[in-house]
N, CA and C of each residue as an Amber inpcrd file, in Angstrom:
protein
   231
   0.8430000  -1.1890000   0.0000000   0.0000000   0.0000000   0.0000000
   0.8810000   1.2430000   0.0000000   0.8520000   2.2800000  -0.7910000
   1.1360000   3.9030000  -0.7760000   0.1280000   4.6460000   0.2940000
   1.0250000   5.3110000   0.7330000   0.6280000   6.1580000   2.0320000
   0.6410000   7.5350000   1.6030000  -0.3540000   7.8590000   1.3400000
  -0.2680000   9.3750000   0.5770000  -1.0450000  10.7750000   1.2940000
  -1.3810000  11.6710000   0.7890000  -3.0250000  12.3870000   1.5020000
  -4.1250000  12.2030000  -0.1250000  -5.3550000  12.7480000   0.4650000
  -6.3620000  12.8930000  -0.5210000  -6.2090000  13.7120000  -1.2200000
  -5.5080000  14.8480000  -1.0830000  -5.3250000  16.1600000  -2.3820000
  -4.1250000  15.2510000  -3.2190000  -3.2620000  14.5610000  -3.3410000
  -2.5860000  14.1290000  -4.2490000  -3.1810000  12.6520000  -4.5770000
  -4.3090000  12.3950000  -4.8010000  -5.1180000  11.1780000  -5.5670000
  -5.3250000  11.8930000  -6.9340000  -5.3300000  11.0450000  -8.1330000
  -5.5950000  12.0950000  -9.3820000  -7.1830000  11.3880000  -9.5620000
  -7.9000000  11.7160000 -10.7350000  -8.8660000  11.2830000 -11.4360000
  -9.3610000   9.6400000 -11.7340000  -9.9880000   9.2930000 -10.6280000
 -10.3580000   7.6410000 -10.7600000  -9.4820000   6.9350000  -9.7820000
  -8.7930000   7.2620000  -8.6800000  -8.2040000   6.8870000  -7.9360000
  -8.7190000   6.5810000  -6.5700000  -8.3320000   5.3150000  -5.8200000
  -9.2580000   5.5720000  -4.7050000  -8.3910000   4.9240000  -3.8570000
  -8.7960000   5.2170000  -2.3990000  -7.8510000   5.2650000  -1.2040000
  -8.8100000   5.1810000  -0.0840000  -8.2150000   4.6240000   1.4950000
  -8.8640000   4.3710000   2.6290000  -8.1550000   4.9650000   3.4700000
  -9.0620000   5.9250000   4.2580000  -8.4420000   7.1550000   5.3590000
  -7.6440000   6.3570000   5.9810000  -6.8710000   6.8580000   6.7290000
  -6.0780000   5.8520000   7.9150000  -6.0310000   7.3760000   8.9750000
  -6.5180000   8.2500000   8.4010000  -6.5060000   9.6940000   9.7900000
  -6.4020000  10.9110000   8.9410000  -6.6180000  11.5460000   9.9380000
  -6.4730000  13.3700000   9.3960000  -5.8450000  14.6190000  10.8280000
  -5.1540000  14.8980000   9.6430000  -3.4720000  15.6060000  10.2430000
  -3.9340000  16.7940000  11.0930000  -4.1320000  17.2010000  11.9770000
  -3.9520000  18.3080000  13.0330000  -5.4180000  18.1840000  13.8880000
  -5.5010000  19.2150000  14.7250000  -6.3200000  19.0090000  15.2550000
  -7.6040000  20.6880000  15.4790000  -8.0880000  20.8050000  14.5590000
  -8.7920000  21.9340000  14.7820000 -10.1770000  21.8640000  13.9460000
 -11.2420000  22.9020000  13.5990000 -12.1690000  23.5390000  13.4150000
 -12.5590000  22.2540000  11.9520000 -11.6750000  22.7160000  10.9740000
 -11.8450000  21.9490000   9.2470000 -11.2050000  20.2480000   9.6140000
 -10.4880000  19.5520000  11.0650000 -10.5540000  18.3670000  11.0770000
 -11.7680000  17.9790000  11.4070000 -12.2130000  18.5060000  12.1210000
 -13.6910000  18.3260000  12.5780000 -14.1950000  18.1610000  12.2970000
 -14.3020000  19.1190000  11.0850000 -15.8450000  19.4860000   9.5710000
 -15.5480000  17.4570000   9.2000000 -14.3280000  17.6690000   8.9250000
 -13.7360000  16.4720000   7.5210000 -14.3110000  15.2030000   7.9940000
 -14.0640000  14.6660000   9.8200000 -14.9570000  14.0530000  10.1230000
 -16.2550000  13.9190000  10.2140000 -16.9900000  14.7380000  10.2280000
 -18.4860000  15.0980000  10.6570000 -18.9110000  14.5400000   8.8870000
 -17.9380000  14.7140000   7.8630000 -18.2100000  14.3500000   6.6070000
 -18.3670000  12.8100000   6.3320000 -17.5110000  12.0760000   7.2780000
 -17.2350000  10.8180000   7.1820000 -16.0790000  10.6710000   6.2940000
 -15.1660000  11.5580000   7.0850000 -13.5170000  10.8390000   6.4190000
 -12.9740000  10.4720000   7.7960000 -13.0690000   9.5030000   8.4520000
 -12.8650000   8.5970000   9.4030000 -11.8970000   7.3910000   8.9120000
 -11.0170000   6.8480000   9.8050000 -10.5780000   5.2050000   9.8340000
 -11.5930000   4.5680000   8.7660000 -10.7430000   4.0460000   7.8390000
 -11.3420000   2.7140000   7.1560000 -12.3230000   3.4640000   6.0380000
 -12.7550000   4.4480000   5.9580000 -14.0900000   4.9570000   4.3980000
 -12.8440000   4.8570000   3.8460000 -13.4870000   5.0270000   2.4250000
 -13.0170000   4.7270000   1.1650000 -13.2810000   6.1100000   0.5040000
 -12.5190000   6.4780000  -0.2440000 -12.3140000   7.9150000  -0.7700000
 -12.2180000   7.2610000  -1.9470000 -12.8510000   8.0320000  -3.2640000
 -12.7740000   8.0080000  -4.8430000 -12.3120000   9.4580000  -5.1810000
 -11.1140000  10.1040000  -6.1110000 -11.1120000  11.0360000  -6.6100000
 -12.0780000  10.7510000  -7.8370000 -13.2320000  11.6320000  -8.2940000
 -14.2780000  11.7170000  -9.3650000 -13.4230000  13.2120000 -10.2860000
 -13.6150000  13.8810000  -9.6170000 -13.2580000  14.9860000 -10.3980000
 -12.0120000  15.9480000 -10.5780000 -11.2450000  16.8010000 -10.8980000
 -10.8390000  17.9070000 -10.4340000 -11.1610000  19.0230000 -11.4880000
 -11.1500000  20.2720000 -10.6270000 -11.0960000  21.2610000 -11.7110000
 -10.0680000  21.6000000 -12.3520000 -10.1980000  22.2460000 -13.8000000
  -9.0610000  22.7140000 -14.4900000  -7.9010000  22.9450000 -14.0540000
  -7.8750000  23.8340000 -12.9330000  -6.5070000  24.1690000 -12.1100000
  -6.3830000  23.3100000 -11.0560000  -7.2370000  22.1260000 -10.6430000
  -6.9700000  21.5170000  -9.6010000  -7.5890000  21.8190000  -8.5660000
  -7.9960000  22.9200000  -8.3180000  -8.3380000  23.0010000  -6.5870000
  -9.8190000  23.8990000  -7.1450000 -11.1190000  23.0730000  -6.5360000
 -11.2480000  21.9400000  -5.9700000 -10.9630000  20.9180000  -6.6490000
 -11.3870000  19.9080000  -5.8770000 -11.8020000  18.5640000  -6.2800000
 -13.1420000  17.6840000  -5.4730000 -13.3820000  16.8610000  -6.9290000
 -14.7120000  16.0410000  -6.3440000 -14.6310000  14.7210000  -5.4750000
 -14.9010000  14.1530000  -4.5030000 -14.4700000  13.2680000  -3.7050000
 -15.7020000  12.5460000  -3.5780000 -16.0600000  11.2230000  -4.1690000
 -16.7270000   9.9900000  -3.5380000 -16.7810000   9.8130000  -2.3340000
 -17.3270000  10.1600000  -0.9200000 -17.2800000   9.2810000   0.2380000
 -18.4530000   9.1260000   0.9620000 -18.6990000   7.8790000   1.1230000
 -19.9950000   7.4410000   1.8450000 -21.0400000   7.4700000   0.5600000
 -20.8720000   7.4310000  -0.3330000 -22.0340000   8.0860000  -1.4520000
 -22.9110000   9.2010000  -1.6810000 -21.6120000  10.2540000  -1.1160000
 -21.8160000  11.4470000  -1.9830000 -20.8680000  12.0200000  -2.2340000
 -21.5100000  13.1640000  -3.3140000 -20.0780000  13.2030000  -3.6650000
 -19.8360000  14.8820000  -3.0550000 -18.4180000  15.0680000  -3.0340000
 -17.9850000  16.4780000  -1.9230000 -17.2840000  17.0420000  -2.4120000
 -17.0760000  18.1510000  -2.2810000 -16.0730000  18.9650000  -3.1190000
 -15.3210000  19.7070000  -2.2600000 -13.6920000  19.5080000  -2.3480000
 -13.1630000  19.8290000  -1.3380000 -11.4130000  20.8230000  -1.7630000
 -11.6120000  21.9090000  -1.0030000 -10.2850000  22.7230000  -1.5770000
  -8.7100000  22.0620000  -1.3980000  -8.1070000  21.4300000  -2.0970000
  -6.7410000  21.1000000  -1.9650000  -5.8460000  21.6230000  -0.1070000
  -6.1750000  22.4360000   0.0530000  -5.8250000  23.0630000   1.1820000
  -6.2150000  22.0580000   2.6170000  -7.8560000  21.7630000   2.6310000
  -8.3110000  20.6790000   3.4150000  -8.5360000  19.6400000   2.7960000
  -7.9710000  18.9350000   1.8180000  -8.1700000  17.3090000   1.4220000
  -6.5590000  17.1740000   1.6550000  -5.3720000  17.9310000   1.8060000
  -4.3970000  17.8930000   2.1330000  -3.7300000  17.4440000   3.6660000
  -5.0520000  17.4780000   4.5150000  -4.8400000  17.1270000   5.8330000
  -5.3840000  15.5690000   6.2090000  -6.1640000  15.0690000   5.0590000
  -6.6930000  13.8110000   5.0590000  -6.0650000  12.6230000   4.6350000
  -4.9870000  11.5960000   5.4740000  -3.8500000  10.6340000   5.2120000
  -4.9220000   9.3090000   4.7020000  -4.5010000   9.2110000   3.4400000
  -5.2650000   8.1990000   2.8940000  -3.7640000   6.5330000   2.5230000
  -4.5920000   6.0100000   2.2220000  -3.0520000   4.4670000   1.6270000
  -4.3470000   4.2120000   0.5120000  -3.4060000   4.0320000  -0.9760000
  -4.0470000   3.6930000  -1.3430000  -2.9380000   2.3350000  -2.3440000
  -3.7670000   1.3910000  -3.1990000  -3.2070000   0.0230000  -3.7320000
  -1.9290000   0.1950000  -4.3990000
């Protein structure tokens, strides 16, 4: 397994949280989203320049600024 974060997954890529990096206000949000231990993250989209991006989790889909999908430690195959 590669040990990466969720802002560097590209287009069709998918990965399983293993945690999220610090401890404040937007870790919070990220959980309350269900990026927890063990979900499964799909990159679906990005925009032209990259930031955002569209994220599969739990079955919906989220759109999230590079800035906070950068704090989310994913492993993916």
């Amino acid at each position: 397994m590669k040990h990466t974060n969720l802002a560097r997954l590209r287009e069709g890529e998918s990965g399983w949280v293993t945690g999220i990096e610090g401890q404040n206000a937007m870790s919070r949000r990220l959980q309350d989203m269900g990026l927890v231990r063990g979900t499964r993250v799909e990159c679906l989209h990005r925009s032209p320049f990259g930031d955002p991006a569209a994220y599969l989790i739990r079955g919906a889909v989220i759109a999230l600024r590079q800035e906070d999908s950068g704090c989310v430690l994913v492993d993916t195959q």
